[in-house]
Backbone as a ProteinNet text record, in pm:
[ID]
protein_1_A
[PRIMARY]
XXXXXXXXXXXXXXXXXXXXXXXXXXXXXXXXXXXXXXXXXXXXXXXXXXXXXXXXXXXXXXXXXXXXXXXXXXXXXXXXXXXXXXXXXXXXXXXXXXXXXXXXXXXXXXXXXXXXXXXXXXXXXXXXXXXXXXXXXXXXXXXXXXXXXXXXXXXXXXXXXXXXXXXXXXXXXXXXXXXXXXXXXXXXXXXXXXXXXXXXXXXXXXXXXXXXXXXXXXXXXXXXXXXXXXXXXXXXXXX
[TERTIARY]
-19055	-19107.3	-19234.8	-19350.9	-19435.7	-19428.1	-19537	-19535	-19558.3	-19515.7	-19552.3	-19716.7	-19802.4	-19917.5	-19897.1	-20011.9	-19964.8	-20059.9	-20168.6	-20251.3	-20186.6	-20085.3	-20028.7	-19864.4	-19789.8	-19672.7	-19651.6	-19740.8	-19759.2	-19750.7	-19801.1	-19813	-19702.5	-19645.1	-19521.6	-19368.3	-19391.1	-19305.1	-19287.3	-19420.5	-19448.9	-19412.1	-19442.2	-19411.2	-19240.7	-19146.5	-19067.9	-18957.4	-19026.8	-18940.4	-18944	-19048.8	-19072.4	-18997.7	-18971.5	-18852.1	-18739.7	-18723.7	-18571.1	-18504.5	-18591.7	-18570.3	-18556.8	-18646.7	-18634.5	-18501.7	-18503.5	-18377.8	-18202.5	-18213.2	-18094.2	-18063.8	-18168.5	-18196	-18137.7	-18233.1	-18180.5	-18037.2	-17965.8	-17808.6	-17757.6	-17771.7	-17706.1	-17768	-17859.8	-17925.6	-18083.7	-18109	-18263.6	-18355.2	-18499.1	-18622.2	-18735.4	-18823.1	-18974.5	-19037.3	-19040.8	-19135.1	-19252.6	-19344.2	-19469.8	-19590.2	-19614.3	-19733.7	-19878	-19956.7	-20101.4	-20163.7	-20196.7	-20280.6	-20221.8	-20092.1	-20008.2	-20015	-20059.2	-20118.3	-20107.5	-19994.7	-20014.2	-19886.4	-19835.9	-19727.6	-19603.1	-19493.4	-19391.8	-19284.2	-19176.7	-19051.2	-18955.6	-18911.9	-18790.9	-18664.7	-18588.8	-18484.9	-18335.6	-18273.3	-18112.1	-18085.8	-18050.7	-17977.9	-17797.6	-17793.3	-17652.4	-17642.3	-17530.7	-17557.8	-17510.6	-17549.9	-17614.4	-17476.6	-17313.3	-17231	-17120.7	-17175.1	-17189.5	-17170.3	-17193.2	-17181.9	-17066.5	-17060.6	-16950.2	-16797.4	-16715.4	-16725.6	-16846.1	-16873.8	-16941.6	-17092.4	-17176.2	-17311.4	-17300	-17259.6	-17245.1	-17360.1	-17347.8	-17428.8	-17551	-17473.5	-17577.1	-17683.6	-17678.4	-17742.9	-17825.2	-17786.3	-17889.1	-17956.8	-17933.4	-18003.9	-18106.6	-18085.4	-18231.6	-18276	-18191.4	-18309.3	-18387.9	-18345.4	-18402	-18507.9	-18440.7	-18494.4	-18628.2	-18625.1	-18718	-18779	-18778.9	-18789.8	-18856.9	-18759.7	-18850.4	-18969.9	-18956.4	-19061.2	-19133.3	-19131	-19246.7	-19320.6	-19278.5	-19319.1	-19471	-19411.4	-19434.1	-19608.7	-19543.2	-19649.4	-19765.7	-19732.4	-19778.2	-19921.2	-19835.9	-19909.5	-20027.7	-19985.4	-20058.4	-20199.4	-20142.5	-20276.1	-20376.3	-20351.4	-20413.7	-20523.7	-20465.9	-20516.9	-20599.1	-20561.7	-20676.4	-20774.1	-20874.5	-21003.8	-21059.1	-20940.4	-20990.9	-20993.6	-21016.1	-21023.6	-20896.7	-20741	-20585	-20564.1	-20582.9	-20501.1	-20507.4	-20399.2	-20348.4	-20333.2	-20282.4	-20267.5	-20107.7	-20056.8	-19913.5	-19861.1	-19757.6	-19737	-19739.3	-19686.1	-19667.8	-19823.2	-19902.6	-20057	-20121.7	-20104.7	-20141.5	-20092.9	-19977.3	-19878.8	-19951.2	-19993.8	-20030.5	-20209.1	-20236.1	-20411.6	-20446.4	-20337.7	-20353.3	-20305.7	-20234.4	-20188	-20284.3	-20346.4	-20466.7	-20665.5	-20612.7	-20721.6	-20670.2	-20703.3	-20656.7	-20667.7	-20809.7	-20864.2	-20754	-20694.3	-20552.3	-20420.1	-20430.1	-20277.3	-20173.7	-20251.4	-20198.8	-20142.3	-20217.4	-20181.7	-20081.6	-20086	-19989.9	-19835.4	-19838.6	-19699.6	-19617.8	-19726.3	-19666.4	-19648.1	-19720.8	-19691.5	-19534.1	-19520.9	-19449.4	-19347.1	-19327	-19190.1	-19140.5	-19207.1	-19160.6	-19099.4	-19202	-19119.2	-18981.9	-19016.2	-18891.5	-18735.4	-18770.5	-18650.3	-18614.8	-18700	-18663.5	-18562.3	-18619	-18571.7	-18421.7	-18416.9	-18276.9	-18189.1	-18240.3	-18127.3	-18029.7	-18159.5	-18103.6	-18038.6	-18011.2	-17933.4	-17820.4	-17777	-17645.9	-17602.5	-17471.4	-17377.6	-17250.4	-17213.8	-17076.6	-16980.2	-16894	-16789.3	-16680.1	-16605	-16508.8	-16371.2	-16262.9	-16166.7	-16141.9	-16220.5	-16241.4	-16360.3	-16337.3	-16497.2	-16603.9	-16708.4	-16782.9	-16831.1	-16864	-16905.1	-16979.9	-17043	-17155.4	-17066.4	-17138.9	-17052.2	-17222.4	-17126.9	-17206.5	-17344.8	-17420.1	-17519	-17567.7	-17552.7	-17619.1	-17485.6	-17339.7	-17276.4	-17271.3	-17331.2	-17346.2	-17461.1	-17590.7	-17645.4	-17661.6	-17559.6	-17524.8	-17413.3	-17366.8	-17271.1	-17354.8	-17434.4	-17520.4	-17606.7	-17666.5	-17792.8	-17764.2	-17598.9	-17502.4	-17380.2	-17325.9	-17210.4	-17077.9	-17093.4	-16970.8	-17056.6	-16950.6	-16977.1	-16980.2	-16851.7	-16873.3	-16960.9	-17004.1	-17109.2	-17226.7	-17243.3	-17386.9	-17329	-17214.1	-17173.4	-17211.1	-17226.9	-17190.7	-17338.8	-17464.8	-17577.7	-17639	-17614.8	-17663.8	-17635.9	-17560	-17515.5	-17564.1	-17539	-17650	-17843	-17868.9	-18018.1	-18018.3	-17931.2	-18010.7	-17964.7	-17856	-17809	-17953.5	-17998.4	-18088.7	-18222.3	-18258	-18405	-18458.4	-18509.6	-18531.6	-18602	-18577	-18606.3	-18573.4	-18693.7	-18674.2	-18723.8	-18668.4	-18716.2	-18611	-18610	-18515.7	-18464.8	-18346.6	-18243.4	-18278.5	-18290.4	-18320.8	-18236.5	-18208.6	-18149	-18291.5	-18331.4	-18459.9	-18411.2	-18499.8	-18533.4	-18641.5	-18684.4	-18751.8	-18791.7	-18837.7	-18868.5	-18758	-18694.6	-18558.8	-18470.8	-18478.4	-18315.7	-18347.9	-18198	-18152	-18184.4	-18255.3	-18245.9	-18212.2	-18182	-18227.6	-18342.6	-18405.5	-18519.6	-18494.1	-18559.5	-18584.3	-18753.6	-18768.5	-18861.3	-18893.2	-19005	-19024.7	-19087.9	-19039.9	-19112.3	-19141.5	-19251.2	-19253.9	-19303.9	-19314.8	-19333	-19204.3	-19252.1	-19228.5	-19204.3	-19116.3	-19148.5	-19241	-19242.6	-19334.3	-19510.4	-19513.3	-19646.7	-19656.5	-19567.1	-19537.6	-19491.5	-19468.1	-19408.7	-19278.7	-19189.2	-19025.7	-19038.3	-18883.7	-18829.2	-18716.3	-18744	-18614.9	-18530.8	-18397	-18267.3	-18181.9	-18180	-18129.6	-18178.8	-18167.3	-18219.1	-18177.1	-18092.9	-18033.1	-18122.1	-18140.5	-18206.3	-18186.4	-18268.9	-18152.1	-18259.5	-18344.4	-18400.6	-18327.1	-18305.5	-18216	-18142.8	-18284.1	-18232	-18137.5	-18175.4	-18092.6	-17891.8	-17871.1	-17719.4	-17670.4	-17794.2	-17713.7	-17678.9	-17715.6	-17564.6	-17462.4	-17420.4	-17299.1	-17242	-17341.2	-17277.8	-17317.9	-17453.4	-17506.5	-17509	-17539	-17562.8	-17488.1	-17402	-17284.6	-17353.6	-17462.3	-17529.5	-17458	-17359.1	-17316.5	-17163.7	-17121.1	-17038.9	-17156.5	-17200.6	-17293.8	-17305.5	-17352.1	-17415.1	-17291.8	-17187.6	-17043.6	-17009.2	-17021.3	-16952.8	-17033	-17118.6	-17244.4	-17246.9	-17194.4	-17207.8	-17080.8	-16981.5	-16851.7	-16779.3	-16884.3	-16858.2	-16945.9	-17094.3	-17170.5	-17306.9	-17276.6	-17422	-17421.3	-17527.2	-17506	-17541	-17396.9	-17479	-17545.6	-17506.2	-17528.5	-17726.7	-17754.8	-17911.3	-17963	-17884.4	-17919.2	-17936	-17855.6	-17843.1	-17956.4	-18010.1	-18055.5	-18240.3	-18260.1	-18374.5	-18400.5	-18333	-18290.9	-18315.3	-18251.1	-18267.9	-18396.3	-18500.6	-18629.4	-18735.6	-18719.3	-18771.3	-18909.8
13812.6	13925.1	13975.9	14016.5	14043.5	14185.3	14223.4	14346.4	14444.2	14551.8	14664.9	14728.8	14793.2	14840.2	14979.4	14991.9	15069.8	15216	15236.7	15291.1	15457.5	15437.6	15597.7	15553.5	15700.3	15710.4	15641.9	15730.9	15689.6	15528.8	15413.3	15305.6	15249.5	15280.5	15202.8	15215.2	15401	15360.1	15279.9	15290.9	15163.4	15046.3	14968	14855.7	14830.5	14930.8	14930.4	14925.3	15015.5	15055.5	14889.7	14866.5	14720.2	14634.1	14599.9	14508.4	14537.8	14659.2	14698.1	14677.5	14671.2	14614.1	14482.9	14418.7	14261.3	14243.9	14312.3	14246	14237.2	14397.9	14435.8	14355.1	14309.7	14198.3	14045.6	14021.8	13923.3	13890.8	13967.5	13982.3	13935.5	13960.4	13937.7	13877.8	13755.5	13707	13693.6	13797.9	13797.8	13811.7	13839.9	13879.1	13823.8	13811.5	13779.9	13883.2	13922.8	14034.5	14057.3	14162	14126.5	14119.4	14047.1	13987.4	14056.4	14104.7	14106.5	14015.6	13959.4	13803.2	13733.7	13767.8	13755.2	13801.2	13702.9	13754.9	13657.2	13702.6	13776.1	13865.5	14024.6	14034.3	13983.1	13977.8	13925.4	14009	13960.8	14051.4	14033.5	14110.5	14084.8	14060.6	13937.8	13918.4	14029.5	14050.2	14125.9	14116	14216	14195.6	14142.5	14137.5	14096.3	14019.7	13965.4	13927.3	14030.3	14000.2	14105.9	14143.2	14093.1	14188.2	14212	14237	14290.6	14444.5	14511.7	14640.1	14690.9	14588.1	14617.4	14685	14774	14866.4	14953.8	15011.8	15116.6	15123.5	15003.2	14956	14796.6	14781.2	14636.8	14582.5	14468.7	14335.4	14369	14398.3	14441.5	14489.3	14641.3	14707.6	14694.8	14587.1	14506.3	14446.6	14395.2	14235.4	14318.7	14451	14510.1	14568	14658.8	14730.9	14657.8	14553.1	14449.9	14389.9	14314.9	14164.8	14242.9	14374.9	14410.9	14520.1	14600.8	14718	14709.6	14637.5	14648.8	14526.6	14460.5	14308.9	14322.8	14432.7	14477.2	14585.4	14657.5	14725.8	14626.7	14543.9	14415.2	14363	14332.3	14238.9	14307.5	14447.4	14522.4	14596.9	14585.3	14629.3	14520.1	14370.1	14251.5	14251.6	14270.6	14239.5	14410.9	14537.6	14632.7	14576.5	14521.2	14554.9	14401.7	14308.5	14199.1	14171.1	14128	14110.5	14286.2	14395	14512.1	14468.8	14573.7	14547.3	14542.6	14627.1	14646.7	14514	14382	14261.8	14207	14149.9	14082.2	14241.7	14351.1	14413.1	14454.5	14473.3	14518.2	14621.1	14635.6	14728.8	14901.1	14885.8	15051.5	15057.9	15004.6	15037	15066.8	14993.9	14989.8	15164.6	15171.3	15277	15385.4	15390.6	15518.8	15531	15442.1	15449.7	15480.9	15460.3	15493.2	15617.2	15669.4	15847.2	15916.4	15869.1	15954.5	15947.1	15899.4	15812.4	15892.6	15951.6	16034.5	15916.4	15865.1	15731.5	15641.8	15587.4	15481.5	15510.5	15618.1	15659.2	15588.1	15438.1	15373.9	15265	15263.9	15213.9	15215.5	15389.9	15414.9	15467.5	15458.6	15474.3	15375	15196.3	15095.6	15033.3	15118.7	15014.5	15145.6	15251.8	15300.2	15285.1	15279.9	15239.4	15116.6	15010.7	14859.7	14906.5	15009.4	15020.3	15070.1	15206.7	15264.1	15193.4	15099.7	15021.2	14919.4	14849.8	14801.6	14849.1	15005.2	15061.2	15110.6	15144.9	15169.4	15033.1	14923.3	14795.4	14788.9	14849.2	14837	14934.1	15051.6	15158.2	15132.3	15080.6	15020.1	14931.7	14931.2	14786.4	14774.7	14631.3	14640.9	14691.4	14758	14847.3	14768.6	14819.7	14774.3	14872.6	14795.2	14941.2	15041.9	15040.4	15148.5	15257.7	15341.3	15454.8	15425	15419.9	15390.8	15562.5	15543	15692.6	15688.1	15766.1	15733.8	15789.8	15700.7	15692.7	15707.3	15759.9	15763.4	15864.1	15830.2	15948.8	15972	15908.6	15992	16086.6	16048.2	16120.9	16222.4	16228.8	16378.5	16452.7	16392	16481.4	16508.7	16435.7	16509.6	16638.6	16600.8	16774.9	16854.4	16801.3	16938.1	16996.2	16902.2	16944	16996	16951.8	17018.9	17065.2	17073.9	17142.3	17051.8	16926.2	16799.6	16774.8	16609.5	16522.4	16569.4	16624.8	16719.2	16795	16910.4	16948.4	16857.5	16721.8	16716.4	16588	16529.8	16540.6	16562.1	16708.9	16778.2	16793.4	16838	16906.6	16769.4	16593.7	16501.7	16469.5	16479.1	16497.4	16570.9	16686.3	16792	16785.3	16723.5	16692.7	16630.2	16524	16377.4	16452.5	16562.8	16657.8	16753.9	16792.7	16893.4	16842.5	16700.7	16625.9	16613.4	16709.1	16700.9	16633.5	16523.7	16406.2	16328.8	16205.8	16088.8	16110.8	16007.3	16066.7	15995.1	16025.2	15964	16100.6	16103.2	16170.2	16095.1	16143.6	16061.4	16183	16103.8	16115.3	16104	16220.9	16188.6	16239.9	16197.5	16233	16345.9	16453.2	16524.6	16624.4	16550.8	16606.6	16595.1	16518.4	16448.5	16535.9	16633.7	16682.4	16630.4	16601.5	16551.9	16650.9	16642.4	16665.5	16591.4	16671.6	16597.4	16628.9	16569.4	16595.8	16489.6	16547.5	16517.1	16491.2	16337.4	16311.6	16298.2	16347.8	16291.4	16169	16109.3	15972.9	15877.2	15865.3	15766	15778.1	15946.4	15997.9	15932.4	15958.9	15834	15929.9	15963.6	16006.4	15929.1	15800.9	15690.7	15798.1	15862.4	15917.2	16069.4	16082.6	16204.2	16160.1	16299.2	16245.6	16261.8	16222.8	16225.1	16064.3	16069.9	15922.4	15911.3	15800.3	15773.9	15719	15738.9	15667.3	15626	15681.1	15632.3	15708.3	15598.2	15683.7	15676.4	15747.3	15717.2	15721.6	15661	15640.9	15699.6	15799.8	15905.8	15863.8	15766.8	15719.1	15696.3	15710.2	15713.7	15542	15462.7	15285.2	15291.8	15362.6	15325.3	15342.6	15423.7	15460.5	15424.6	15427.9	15491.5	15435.3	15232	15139.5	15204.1	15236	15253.9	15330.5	15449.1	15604.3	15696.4	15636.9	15745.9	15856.2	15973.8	16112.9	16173.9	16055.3	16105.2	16086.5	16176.7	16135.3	16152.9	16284	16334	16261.4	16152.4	16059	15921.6	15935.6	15764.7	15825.9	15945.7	16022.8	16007.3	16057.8	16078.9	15930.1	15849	15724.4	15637	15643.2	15562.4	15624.9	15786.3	15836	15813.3	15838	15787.7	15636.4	15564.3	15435.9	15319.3	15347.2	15236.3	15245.8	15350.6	15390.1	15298.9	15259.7	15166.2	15239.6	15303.1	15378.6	15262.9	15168.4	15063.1	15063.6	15107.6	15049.5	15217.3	15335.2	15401.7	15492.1	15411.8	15412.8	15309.8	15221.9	15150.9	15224.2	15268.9	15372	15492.5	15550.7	15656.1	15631.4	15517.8	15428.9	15435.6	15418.6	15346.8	15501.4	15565.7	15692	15728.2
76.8	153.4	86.3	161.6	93.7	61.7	-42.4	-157.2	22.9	-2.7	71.3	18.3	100.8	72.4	-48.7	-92.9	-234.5	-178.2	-79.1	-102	-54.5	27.2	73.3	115.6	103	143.1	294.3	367.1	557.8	519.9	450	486.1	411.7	330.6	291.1	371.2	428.2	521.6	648.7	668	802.1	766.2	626.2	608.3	615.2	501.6	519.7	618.3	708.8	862.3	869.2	936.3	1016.2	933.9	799	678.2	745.7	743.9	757.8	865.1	1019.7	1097.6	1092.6	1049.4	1027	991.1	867.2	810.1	903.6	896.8	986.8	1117.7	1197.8	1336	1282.9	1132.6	1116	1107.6	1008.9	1016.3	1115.8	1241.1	1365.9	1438.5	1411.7	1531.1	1520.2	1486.1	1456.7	1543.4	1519.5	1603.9	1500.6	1585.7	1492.7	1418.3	1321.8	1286.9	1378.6	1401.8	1482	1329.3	1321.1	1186.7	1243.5	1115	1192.2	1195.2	1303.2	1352.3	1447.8	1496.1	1615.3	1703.8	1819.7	1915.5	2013	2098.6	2176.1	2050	2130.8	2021.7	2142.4	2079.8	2125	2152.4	2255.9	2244.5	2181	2066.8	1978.1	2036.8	1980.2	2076.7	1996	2083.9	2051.9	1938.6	1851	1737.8	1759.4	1930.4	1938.2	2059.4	2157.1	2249	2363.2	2479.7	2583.2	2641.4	2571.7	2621.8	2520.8	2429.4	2299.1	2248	2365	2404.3	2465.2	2550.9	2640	2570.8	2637.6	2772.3	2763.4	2662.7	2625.2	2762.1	2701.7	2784.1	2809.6	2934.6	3002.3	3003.1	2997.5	2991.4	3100.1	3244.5	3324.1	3271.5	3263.1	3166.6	3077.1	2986.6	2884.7	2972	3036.2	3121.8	3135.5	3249.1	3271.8	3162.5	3158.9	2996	2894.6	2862.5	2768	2838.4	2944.8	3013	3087.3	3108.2	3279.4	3164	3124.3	3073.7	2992.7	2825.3	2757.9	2700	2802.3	2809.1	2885.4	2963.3	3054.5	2956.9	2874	2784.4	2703.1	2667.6	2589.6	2650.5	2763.8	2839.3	2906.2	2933.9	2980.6	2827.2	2715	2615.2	2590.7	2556.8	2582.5	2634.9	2769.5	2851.9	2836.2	2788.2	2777	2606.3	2533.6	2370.2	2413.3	2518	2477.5	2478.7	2346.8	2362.2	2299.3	2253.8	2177.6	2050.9	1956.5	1799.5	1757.3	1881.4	1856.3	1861.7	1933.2	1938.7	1817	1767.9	1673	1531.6	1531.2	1492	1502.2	1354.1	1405.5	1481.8	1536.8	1683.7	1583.2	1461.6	1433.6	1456.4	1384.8	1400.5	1520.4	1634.1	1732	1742.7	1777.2	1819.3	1730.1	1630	1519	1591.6	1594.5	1636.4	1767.8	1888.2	2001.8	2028.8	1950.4	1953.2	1927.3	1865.9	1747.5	1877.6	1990.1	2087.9	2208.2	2274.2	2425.8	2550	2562.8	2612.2	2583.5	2511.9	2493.2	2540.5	2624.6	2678	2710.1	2753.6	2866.7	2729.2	2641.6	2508.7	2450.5	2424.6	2348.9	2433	2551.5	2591.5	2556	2592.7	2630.3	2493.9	2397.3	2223.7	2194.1	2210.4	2171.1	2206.4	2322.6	2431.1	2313.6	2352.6	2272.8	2137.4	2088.8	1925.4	1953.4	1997.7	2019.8	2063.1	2145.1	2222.3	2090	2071.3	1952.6	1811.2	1797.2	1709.5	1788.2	1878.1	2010.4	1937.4	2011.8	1960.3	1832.3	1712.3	1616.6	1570.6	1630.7	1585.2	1620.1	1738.3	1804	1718.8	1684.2	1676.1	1770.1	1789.1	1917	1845.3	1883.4	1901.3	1868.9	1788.2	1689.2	1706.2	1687.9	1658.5	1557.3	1455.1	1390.7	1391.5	1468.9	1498.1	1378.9	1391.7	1281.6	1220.7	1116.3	1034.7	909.6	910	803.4	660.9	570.3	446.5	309.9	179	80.1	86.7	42.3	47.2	212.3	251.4	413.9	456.7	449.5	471.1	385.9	244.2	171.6	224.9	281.8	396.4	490.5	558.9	710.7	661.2	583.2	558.2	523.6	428.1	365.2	516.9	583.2	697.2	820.9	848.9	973.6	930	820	789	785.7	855.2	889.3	1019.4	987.2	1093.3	1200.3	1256.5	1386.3	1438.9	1300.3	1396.2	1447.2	1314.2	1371.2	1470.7	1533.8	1639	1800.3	1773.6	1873.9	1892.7	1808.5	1788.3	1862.3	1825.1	1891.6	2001.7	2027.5	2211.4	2278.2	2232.4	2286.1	2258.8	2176.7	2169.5	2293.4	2355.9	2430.3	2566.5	2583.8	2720	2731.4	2646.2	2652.3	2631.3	2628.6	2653.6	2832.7	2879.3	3009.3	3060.2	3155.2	3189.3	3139.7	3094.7	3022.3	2847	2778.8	2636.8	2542.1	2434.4	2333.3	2248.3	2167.9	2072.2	1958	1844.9	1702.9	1594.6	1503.2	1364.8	1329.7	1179.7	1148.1	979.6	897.4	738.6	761.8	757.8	723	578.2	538.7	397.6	281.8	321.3	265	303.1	397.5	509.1	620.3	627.4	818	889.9	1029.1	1129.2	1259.3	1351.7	1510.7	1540	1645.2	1669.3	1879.7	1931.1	2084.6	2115	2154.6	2255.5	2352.2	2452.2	2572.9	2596.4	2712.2	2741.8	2618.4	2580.6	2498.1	2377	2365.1	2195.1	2116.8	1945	1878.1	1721	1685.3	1477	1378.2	1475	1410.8	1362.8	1424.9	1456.3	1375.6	1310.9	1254.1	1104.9	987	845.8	843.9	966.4	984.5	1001.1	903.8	895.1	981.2	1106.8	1203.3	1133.2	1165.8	1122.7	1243.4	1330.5	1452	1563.1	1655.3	1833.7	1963.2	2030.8	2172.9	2272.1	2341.1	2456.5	2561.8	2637.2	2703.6	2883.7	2853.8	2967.9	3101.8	3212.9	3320.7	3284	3300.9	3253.3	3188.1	3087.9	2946.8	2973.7	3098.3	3148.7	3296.9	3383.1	3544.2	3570.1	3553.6	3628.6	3631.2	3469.9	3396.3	3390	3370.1	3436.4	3550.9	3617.8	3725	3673.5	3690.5	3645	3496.6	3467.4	3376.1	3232.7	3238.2	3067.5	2964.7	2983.7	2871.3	2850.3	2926.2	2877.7	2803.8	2826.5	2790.2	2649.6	2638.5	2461.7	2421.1	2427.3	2405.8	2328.6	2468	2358.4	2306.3	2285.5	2247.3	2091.9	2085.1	1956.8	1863.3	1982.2	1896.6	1872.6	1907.1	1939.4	1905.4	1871.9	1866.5	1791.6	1729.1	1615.1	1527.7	1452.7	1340.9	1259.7	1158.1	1050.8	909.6	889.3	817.7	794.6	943.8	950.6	937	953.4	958.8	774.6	709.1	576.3	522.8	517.1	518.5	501.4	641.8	626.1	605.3	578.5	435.9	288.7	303.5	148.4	150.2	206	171.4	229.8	297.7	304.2	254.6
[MASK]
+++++++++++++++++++++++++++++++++++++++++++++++++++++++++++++++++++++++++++++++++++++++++++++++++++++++++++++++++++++++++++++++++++++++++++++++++++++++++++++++++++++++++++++++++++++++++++++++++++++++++++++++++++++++++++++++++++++++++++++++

């Protein structure tokens, strides 16, 4: 693996994030890193297979969200950056330089979306019969930052119930305390000095086969059922 950049905090966590994904993807299947000089960029494949989810989020579900959604994300970003100074640039970059650009809107929805979904995949793991729960030092600061699991529980369910419209729910590092934190559309922590650890997808796609209007069952078991705290420990670690 190569050395991470030395020159600022902002760039080692970028490098890192993007490792940690690698790595965690690889575990189960794997994805391409996106390299700078790769070009076109590519769509990372599943860290699992597409019914893998199931009961929780059916295969259906993946098929589009993955297959239509977020490869249209993808392709759609492609043909905007080609032939700019962004092609063959890695996607956090793209995603950090087109926020910072009003003129790149169209940029930065479609580089952020891709990250974001990406980073979605990997917060999930399939569902096991033992509830999963965060353990060791992240579970000593989720007590310290919500009081117990429960509350912060309850406080994430309610982030992704109380994101109006479309948008994402995130677990974040802020200044080395946990928070939640809520996005719209295709804002990103990537773009800010908060470290993601996990993110629900609270996009209509991201549920209505499965539940139609019923968001606050999809948050429900998606939280009690399919977080990966493993990856979510993981980028904490590296912070």
């Amino acid at each position: 693996m190569p050395k991470p950049p030395a020159d600022s905090d902002s760039n080692r966590r970028q490098f890192v994030t993007t490792a940690t994904l690698a790595t965690a993807a690889a575990a189960t299947g794997g994805f391409p890193s996106i390299a700078k000089g790769a070009a076109p960029l590519s769509l990372p494949s599943l860290p699992w297979a597409e019914a893998a989810l199931d009961p929780v989020i059916s295969s259906k579900t993946i098929s589009y969200h993955y297959g239509k959604h977020h490869k249209g994300y993808v392709d759609t970003l492609n043909g905007l950056i080609a032939g700019t100074p962004l092609e063959g640039q890695p996607l956090e970059a793209i995603v950090k330089a087109a926020s910072a650009d009003p003129a790149k809107k169209g940029v930065f929805n479609n580089a952020a979306q891709a990250w974001n979904h990406t980073f979605y995949w990997n917060s999930l793991r399939p569902k096991t019969s033992k509830p999963g729960k965060p353990e060791g030092a992240l579970f000593g600061k989720i007590e310290a930052a919500f009081g117990g699991y429960e509350a912060f529980r309850k406080e994430f369910v309610d982030a992704g119930m109380t994101q109006f419209g479309s948008g994402w729910a995130w677990l974040v590092s802020d200044g080395g305390k946990l928070k939640i934190a809520k996005t719209a559309n295709a804002d990103t922590p990537l773009t800010t000095s908060q470290v993601p650890l996990l993110v629900i997808d609270v996009w209509e796609h991201a549920y209505y086969l499965d539940y139609q209007n019923r968001r606050k069952d999809y948050l429900t078991a998606v939280v009690d059922g399919l977080l990966n705290w493993e990856f979510a420990g993981k980028n904490l670690a590296v912070k």
